[in-house]
N, C-alpha and C positions, 0 to 999 in steps of 0.2 A: 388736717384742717385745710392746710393748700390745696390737696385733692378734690374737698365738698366744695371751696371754693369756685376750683376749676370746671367741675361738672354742671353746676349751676350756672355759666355763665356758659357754657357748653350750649345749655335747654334754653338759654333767655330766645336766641335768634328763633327757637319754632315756635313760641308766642307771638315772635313779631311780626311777623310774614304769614302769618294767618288770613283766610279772607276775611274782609269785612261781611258785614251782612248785606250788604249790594250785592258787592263780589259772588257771594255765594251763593244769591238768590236769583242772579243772572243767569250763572253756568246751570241751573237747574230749571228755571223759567222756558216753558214749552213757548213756543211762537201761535198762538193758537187766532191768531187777528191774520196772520198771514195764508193757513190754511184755509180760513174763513172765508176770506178777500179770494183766494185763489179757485176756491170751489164756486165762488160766485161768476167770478169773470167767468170760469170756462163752459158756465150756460151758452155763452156767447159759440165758444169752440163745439158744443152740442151742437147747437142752432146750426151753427156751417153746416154738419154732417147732415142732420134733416132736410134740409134745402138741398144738396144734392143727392139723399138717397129718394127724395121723394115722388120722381117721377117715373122712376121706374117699376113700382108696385100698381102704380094707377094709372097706367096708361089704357088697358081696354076699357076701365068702369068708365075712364071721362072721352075717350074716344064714342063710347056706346052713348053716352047721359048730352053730350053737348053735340055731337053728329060732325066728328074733325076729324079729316081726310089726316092719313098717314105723316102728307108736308108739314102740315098744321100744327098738328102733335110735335113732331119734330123741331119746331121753331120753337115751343113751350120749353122742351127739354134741352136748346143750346141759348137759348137768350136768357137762361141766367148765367151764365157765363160772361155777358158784354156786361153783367149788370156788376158781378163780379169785379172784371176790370177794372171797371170807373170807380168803384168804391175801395180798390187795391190802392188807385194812383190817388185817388182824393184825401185816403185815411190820415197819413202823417203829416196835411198840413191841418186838417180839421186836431186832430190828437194832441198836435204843439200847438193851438191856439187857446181850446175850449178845455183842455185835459183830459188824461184818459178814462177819468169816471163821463165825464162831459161824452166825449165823444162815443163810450158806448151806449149812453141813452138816446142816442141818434139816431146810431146805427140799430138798434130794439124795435125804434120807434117805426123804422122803413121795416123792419120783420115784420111787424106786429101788423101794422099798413097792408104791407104784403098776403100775409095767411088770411086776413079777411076779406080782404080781394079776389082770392083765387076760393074761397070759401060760396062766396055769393057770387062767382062769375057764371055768366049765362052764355057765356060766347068765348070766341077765343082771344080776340081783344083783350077783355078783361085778367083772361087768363096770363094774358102776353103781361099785362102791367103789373100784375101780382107777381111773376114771376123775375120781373125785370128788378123790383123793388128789394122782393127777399135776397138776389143777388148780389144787389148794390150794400145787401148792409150782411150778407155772406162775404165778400170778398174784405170787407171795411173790418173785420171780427181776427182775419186770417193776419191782420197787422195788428191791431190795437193792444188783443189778448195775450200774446207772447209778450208783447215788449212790457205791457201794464205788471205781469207775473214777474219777469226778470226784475223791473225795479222797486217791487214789495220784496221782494224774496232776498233773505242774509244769504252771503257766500255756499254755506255749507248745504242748503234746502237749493237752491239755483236751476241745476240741473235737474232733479227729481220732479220739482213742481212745473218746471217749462216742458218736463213731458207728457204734463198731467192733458196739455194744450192736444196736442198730437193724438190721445189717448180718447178723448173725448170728443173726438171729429168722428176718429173710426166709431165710435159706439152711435153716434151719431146715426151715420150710413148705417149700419147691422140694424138699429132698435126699427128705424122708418120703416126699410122695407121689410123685417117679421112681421111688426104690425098693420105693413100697407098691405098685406095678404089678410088679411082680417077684418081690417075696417074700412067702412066708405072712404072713397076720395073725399069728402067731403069733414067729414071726420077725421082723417086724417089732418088736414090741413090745421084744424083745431087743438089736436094733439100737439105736433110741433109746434105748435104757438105756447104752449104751457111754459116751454124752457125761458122764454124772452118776457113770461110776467116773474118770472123768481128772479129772472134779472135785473128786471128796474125796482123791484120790489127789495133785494138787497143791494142793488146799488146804494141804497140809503142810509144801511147801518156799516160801510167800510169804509177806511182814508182815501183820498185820494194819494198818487202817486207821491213819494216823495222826493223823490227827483226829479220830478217834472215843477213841484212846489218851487223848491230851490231853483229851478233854472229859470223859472218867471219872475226869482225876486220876491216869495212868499216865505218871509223865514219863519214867522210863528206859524204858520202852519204847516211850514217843512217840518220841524221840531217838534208838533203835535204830530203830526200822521205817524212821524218814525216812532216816536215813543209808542202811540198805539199798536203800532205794528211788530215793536220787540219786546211790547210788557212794560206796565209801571213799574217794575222797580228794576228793569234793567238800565244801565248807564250808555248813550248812547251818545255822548261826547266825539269819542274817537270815529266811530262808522260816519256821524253827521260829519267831523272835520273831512275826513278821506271823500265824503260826498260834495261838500264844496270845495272841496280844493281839485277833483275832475272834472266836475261841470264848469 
């Protein structure tokens, strides 16, 4: 009798310490708001790669179609670079002000600006402002997207999806110029513009960051993006304290 007694009292603690149905519905809950968010933003990281592979496939059709001496050309293919810079150095106070969904509909908006510029250019002027334009929101992309991923992204996805950034520039450059052998310059230009309407297009069904919420002082909706972003029935008590307590 002491023995039944003792074993059963033995078995009580692995009843207790059972997960809850939280618990257990958490450690099982896929993050699928975070891959989502993340394949979104890195249209942005595509876009970079097109803008710089893209003048290299089309240099003779638009040297032959618009009649631009060698220097010309040349100036097309390094002044997205200046445009670059200035959207490198302007991104992170546009990004802490407006947010990081905010600020990559800005930076779309100069792509999107941009491909139809150099689409419709008749000179090299125009060419220069297209190019200057896609730069300006190429270089603004090469900020906004890493850090936007890092602060959707739990601990354990971190590293994987911040490479998905770097991953998608190169595909970027490779996809322009296979198909810049193949299709008009002109055309071209319209292609690379596809990535920057899926971008504004799902900017609309993802959170915004949730650490940039908290750091502006937006608690209900720090507390809604993160839940969106780890699943309804995950508990998100602890990550949200550890997030306000580093900010």
């Amino acid at each position: 009798m002491a023995m039944t007694i003792k074993e059963e009292e033995t078995r009580k603690p692995l009843t207790a310490v059972e997960d809850g149905p939280d618990d257990h519905q958490s450690s099982r809950e896929h993050p699928w708001m975070v891959y989502f968010s993340t394949f979104v933003s890195v249209c942005g990281s595509y876009e970079l790669g097109t803008c710089t592979g893209y003048s290299s496939p089309t240099q003779t059709a638009i040297r032959e179609d618009l009649n631009l001496s060698l220097e010309q050309y040349s100036l097309f293919g390094s002044i997205l670079t200046i445009g670059a810079m200035i959207g490198a150095i302007t991104s992170g106070l546009i990004a802490d002000y407006i947010g990081r969904k905010g600020a990559m509909r800005v930076y779309t908006a100069f792509c999107v600006a941009g491909w139809l510029v150099i689409y419709f250019a008749r000179g090299a002027l125009a060419l220069y402002i297209g190019r200057l334009a896609t730069g300006y929101g190429m270089g603004a992309f090469s900020y906004v997207v890493p850090v936007f991923i890092a602060e959707i992204a739990p601990k354990n996805l971190r590293g994987l999806l911040t490479a998905a950034n770097q991953c998608m520039i190169s595909a970027g450059v490779s996809i322009s110029y296979i198909i810049g052998n193949v299709l008009t310059w002109r055309a071209l230009a319209l292609v690379d513009l596809a990535p920057c309407a899926f971008l504004l297009f799902g900017l609309f069904f993802i959170p915004e960051s949730p650490r940039w919420l908290a750091k502006t002082g937006h608690q209900k909706e720090f507390e809604s993006s993160l839940q969106k972003l780890r699943g309804k029935n995950v508990n998100i008590s602890q990550e949200a304290a550890e997030i306000q307590r580093i900010i």
